[in-house]
C-alpha positions as CSV (number, residue, x, y, z in Angstrom):
1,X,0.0,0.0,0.0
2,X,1.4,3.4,-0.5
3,X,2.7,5.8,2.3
4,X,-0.3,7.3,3.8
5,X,-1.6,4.0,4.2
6,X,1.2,2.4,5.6
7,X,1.2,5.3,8.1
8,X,-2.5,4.5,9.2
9,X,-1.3,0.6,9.8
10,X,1.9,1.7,11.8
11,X,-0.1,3.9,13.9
12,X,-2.3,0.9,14.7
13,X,0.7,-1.5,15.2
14,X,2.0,1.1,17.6
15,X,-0.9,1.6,19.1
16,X,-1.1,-2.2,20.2
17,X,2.0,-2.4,21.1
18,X,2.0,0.4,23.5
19,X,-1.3,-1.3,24.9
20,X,0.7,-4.5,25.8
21,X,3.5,-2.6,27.3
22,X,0.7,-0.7,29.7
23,X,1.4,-4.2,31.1
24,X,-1.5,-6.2,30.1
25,X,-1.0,-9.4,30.9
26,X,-4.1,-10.6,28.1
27,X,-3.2,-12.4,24.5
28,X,-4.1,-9.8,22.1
29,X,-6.8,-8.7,21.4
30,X,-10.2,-7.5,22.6
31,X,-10.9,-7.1,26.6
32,X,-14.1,-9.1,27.6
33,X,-16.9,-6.8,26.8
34,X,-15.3,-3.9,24.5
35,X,-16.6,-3.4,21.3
36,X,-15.9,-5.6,18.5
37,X,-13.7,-3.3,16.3
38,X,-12.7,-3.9,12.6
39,X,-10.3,-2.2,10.3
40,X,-10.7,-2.9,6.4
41,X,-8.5,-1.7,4.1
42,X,-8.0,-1.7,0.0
43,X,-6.9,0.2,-3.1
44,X,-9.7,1.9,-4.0
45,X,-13.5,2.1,-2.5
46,X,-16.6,3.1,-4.6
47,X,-18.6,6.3,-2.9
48,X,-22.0,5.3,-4.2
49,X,-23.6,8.6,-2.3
50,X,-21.1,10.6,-4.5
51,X,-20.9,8.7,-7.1
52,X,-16.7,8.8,-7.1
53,X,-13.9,6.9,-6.1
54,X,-11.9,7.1,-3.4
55,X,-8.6,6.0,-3.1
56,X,-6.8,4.2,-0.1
57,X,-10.0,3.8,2.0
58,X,-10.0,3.1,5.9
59,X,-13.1,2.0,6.8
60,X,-13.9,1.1,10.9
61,X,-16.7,-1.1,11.5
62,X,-17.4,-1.2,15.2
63,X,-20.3,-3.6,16.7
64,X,-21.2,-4.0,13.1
65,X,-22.0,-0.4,12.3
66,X,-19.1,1.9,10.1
67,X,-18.0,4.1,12.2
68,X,-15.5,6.3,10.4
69,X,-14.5,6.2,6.2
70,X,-11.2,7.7,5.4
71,X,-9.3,8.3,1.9
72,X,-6.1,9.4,1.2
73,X,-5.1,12.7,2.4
74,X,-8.0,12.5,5.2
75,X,-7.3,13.0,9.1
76,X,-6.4,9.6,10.3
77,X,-9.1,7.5,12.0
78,X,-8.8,6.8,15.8
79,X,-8.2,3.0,15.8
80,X,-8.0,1.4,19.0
81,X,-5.9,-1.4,20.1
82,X,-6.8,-5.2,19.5
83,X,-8.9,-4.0,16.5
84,X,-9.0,-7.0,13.5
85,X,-7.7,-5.7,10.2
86,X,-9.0,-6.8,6.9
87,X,-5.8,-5.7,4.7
88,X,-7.6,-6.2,0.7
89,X,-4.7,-5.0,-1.4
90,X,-5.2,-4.9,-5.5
91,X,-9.5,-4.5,-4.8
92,X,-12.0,-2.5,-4.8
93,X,-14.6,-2.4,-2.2
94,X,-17.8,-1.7,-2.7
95,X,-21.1,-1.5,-0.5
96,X,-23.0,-5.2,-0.1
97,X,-25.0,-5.6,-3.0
98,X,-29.0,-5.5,-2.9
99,X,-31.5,-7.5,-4.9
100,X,-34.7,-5.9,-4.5
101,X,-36.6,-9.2,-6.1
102,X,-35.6,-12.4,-4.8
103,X,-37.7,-16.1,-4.1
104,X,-35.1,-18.2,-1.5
105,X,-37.7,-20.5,-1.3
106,X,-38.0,-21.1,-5.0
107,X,-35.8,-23.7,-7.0
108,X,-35.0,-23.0,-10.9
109,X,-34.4,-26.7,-11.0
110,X,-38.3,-27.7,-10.9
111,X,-41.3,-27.0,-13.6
112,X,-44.4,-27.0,-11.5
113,X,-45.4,-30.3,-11.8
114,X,-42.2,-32.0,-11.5
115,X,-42.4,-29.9,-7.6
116,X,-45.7,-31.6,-6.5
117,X,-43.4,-35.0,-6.7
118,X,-41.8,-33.7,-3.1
119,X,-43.5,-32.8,0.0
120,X,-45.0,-29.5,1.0
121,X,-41.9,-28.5,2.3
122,X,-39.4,-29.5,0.3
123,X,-38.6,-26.1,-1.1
124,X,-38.7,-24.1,1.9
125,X,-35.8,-26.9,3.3
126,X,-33.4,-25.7,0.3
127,X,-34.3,-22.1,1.1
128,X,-31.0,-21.5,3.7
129,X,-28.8,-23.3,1.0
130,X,-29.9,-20.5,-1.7
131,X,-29.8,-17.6,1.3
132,X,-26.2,-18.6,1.4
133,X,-25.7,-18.5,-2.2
134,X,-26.8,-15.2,-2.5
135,X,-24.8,-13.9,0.5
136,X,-21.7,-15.4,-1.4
137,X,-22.6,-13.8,-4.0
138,X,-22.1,-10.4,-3.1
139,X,-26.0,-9.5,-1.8
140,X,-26.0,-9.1,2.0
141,X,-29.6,-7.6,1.8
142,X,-32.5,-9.2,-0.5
143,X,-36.4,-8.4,-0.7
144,X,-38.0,-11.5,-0.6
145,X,-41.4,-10.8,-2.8
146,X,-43.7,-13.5,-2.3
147,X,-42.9,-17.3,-0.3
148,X,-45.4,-20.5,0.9
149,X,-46.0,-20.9,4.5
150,X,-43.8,-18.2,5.6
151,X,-40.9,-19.1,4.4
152,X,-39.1,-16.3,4.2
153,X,-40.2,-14.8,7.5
154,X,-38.9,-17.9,9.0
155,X,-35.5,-17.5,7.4
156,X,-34.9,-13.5,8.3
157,X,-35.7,-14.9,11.8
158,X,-33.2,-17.5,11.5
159,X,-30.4,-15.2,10.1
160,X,-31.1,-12.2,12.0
161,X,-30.5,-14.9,15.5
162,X,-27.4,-15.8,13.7
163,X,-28.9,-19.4,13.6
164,X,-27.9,-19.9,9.8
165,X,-26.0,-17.4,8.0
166,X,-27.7,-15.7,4.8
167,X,-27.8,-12.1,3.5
168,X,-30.6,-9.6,5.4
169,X,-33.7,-10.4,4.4
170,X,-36.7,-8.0,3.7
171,X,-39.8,-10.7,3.3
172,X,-43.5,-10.5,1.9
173,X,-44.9,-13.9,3.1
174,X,-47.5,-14.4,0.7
175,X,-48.3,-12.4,-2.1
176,X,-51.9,-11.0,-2.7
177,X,-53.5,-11.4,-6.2
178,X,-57.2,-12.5,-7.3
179,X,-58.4,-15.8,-7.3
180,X,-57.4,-17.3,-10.0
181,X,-54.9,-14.9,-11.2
182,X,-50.8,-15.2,-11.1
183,X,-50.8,-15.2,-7.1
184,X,-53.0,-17.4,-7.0
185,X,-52.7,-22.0,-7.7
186,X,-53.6,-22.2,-11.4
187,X,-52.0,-25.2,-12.3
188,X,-54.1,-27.5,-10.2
189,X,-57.4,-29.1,-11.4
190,X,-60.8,-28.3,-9.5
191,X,-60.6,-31.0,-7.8
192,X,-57.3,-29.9,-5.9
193,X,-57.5,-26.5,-5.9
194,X,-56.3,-24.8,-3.0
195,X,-56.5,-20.9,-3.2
196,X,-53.6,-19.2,-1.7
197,X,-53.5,-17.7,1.4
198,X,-52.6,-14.2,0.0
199,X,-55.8,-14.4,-2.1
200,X,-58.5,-11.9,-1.9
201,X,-61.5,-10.3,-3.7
202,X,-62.4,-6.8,-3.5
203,X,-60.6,-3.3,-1.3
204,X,-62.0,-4.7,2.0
205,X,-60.8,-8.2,2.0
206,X,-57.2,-6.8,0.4
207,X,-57.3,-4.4,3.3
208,X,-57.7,-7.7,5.8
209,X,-55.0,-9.7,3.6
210,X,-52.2,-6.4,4.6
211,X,-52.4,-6.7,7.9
212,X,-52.4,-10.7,8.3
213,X,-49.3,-10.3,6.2
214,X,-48.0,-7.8,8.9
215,X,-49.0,-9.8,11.7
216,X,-46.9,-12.7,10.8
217,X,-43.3,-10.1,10.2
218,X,-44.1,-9.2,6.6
219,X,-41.8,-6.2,6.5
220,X,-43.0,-5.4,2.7
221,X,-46.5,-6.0,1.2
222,X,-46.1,-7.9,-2.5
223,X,-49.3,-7.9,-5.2
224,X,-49.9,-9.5,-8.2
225,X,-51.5,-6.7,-10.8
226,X,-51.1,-8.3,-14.1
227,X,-51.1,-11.9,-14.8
228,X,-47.5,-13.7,-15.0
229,X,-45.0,-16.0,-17.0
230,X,-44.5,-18.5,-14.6
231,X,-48.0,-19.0,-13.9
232,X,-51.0,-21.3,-15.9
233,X,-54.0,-19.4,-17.5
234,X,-53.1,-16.0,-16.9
235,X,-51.0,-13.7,-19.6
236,X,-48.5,-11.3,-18.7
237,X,-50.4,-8.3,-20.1
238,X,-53.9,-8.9,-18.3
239,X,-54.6,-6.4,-15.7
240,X,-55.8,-8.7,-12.8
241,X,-56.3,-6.1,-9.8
242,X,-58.7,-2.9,-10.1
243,X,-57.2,0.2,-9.2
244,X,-59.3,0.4,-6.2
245,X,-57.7,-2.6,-4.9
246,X,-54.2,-1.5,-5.6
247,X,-55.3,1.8,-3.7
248,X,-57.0,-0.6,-0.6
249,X,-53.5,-2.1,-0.5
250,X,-51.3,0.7,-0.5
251,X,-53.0,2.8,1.8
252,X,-53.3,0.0,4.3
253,X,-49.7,-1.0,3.9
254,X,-48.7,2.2,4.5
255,X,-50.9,3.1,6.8
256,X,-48.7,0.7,9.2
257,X,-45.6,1.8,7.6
258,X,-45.2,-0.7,4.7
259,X,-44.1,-0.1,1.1
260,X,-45.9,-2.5,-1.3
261,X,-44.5,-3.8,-4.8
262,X,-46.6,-4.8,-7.4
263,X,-45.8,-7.6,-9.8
264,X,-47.2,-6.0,-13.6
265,X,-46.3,-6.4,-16.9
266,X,-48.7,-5.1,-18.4
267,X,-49.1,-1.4,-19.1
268,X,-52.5,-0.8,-18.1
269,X,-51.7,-2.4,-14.9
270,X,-48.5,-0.6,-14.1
271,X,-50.5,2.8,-14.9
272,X,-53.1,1.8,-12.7
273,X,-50.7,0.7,-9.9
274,X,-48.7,3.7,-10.2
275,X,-52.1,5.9,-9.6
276,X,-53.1,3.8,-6.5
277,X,-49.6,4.7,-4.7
278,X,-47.5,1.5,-5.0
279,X,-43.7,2.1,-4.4
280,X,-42.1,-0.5,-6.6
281,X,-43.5,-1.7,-9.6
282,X,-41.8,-5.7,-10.6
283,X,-41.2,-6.6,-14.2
284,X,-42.6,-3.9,-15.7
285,X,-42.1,-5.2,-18.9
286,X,-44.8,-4.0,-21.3
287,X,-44.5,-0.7,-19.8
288,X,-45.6,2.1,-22.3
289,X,-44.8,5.8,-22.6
290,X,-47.6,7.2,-20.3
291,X,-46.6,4.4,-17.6
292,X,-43.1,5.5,-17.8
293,X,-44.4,9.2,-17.8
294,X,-46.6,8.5,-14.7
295,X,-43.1,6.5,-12.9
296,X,-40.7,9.6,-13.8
297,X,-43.6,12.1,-12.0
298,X,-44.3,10.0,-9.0
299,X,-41.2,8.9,-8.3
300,X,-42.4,5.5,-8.3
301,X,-39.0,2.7,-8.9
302,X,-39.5,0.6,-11.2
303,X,-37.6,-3.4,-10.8
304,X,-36.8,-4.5,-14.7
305,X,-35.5,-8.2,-13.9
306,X,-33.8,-8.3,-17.7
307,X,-31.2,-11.0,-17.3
308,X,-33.0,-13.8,-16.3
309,X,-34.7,-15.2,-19.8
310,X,-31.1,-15.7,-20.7
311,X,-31.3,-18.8,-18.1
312,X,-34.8,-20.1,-18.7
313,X,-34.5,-19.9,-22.6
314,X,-30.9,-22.2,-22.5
315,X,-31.6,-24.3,-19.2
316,X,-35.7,-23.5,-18.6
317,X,-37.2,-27.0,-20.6
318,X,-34.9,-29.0,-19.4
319,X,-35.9,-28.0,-15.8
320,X,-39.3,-28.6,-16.9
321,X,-40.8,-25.4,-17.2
322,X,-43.7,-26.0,-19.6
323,X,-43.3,-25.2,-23.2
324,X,-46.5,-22.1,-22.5
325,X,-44.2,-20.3,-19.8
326,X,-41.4,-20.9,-22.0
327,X,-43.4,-19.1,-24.9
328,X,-44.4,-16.4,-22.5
329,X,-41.1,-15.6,-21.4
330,X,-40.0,-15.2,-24.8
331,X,-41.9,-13.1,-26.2
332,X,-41.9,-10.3,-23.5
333,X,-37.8,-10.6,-23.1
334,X,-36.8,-8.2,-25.7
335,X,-39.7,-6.0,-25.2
336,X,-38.7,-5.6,-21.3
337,X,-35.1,-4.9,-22.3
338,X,-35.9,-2.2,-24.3
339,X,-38.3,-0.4,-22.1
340,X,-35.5,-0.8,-19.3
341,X,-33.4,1.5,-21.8
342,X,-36.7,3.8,-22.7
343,X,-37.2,4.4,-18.6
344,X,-33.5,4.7,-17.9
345,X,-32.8,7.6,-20.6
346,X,-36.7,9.2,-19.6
347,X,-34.7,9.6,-15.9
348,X,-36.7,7.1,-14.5
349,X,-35.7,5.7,-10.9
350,X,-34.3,1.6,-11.4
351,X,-33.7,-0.5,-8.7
352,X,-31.8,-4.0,-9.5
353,X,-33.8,-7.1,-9.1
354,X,-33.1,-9.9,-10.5
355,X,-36.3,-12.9,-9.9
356,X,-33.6,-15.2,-8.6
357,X,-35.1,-18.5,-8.0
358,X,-36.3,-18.1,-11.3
359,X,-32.6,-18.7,-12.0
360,X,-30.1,-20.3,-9.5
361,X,-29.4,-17.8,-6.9
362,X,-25.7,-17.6,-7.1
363,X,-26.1,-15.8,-10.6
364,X,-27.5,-13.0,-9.7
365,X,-24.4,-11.0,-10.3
366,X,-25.1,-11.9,-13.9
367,X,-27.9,-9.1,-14.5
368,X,-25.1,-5.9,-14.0
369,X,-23.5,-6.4,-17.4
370,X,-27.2,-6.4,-19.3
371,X,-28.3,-3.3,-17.5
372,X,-24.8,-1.5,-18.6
373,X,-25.9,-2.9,-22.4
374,X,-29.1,-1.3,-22.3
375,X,-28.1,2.4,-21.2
376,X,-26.5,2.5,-17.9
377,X,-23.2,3.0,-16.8
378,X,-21.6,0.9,-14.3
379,X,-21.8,3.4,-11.6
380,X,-25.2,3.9,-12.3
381,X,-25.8,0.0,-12.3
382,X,-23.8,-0.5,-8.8
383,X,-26.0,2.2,-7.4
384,X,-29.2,0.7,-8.5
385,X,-28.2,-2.4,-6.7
386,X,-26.6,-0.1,-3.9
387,X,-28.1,3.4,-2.7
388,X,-30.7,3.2,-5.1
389,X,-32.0,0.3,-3.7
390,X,-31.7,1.2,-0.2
391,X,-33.8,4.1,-1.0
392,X,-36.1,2.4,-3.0
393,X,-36.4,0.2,0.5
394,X,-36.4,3.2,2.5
395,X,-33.7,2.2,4.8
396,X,-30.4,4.2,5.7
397,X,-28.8,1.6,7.6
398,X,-27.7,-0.7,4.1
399,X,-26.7,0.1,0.8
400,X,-23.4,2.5,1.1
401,X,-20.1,2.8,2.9
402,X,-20.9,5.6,5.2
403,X,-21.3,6.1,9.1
404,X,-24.1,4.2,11.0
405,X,-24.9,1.8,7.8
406,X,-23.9,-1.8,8.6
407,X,-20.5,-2.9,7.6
408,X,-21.6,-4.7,4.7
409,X,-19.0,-4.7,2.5
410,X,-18.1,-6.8,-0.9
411,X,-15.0,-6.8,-2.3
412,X,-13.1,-7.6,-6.3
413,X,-9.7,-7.4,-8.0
414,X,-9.2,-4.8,-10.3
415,X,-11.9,-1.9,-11.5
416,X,-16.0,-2.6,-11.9
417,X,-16.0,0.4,-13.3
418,X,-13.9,-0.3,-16.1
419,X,-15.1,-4.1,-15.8
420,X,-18.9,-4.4,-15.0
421,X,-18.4,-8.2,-15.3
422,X,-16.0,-8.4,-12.0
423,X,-19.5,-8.5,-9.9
424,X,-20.2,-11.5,-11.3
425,X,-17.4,-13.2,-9.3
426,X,-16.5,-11.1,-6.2
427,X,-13.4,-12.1,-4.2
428,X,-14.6,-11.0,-0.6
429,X,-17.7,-10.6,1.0
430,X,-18.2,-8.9,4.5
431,X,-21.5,-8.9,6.2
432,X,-21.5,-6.8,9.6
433,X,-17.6,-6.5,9.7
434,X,-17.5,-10.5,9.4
435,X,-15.6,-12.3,6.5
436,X,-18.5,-14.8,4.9
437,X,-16.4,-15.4,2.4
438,X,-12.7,-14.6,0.9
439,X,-11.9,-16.7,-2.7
440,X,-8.8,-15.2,-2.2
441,X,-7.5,-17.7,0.2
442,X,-9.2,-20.6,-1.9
443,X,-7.6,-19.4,-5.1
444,X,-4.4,-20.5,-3.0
């Protein structure tokens, strides 16, 4: 590391020392009950607040939270003794990544009949497994929109106990849509139909669905507007919610301080959902002018998941996704990539989400390079999965590397600014000042 830098870690080494000479007679380290202090060093740090680069960072995580950020030529930070370094020469650090629209409890690896050959909770027992993959991955917070029995819930508990470990979760528990629409069963028979428990008919019983939701930790409210892909009988353009029901929803939701998302690709159904107050709208693939005239105005964030029918059209049939999903997700792939560009150059707030699940987890890096192909640049694309997204989430605490935000950290060799594609693979990940993983030491 260069001077300044090697001045900061001699002032810490000297600092330790001098602590052991006060003539304690301890190993190293931290005294029972002081704060857990760590020290994380690189080349180079991405400011996603600023939107620049800053070289030689010093960032101090303490009990979690950064506490101080320091670039070359700044005051030098007050590090106390018996503080853990995290020396990351050659990298770039950058804040933990964000995917605002994630399924842990959903498999890529089963079409929906080939599921109902395993027991009702088959998939939520893979769930941690794909929670770790997407914390390796570089995403220390996910919004979970839409799980069976809770699934998700159950898993932010779990993590947030440090019982398993997986990114920070943000969960929906079940999403609400119309019987018989894309949040609903459709690919039963009659005879086995059993109507979701986010299912509901009308503002009042939408209004009751919110606040079950809340009641069992939903920390996010998910709908379905529009029909879907990966759903039977319903098409991705058909408007499946009135707008009085999208309004019931919202103003319920955040009535007790929940934003709500809307699944919709179709343009009638994102204008209506943008008119009723929804936050987020998912997919948005059929999106037209006014809609994107209507998002730009309201401020409302749209979630364009534009990598994924890379994965289903290679892998998706033989997965067995059925050859009508496959058609589906065809035919509205191109169309959703070029409205991504239309709303990004109309100035248009984007948020990265990816529908992982739909896709293995672990991928999820993937979607950075196709949102840099279709107009952004790749500060703009770490930002939507960075302070974008924590503002899209309303929550100051993740999504930059900045005093009192958790020291969520990920970490690659060489310049994702000159390489979108290094976030596809990154070499450390830090979640609340903890190494969860460094390839580094297993390239070795």
């Amino acid at each position: 590391m260069l001077k300044w830098l090697l001045g900061v870690l001699l002032a810490l080494t000297a600092a330790t020392a001098a602590n052991a000479d006060a003539g304690a007679a301890q190993s190293p380290g931290l005294r029972p009950g002081s704060p857990d202090v760590v020290v994380v060093t690189a080349d180079r740090m991405i400011d996603v607040l600023a939107g620049r680069v800053v070289e030689e960072p010093v960032v101090v995580i303490t009990d979690g939270r950064i506490v101080s950020v320091v670039g070359r030529g700044g005051a030098r930070p007050v590090i106390p003794a018996g503080a853990r370094r995290i020396d990351l020469p050659g990298m770039t650090l950058l804040p933990g990544l964000i995917d605002m629209h994630v399924h842990l409890d959903s498999s890529p690896y089963y079409g929906p009949y080939e599921a109902l050959q395993h027991t009702d909770l088959f998939q939520t027992v893979m769930a941690p497994g794909f929670a770790r993959d997407m914390l390796e991955a570089g995403f220390t917070t996910v919004r979970n929109v839409g799980s069976d029995g809770f699934a998700d819930i159950a898993l932010m508990q779990a993590i947030d106990e440090n019982r398993i470990p997986g990114p920070r979760i943000i969960g929906a528990g079940y999403a609400l849509g119309a019987t018989g629409g894309h949040c609903d069963e459709t690919f039963l028979p009659p005879e086995y139909h059993r109507p979701s428990p986010g299912v509901a008919d009308g503002p009042q019983e939408f209004r009751l669905r919110v606040r079950q939701m809340r009641a069992a930790g939903a920390q996010v409210i998910k709908i379905c507007a529009t029909g879907g892909v990966f759903s039977r009988n319903t098409e991705p353009g058909q408007q499946q919610l009135s707008e009085e029901e999208m309004r019931a929803v919202a103003e319920e939701a955040h009535q007790w301080g929940l934003r709500v998302a809307a699944h919709a690709h179709g343009a009638a159904g994102i204008r209506a959902a943008i008119r009723a107050g929804i936050d987020t709208i998912e997919h948005a693939s059929l999106i037209d002018a006014e809609g994107i005239r209507l998002a730009r105005e309201r401020g409302t964030w749209l979630v364009m998941d534009i990598y994924n029918s890379e994965y289903t059209q290679e892998h998706g049939a033989e997965n067995g996704i059925l050859p009508d999903n496959l058609r589906k997700d065809l035919e509205i792939a191109q169309t959703q990539r070029d409205n991504f560009r239309a709303a990004h150059a109309a100035g248009v707030h984007l948020a990265f989400g990816t529908d992982a699940g739909v896709f293995p987890h672990a991928l999820a890096g993937r979607q950075f390079r196709w949102m840099v192909q279709y107009g952004m640049t790749p500060m703009e694309a770490i930002q939507s999965a960075t302070s974008g997204a924590a503002q899209a989430l309303g929550r100051a605490d993740v999504g930059a590397i900045a005093p009192g935000r958790f020291g969520d950290l990920v970490a690659v060799a060489g310049d994702p600014l000159q390489n979108i594609r290094l976030l596809e693979n990154v070499g450390v990940v830090i979640k609340g000042g903890t190494v969860v993983i460094d390839r580094r030491t297993a390239a070795h």
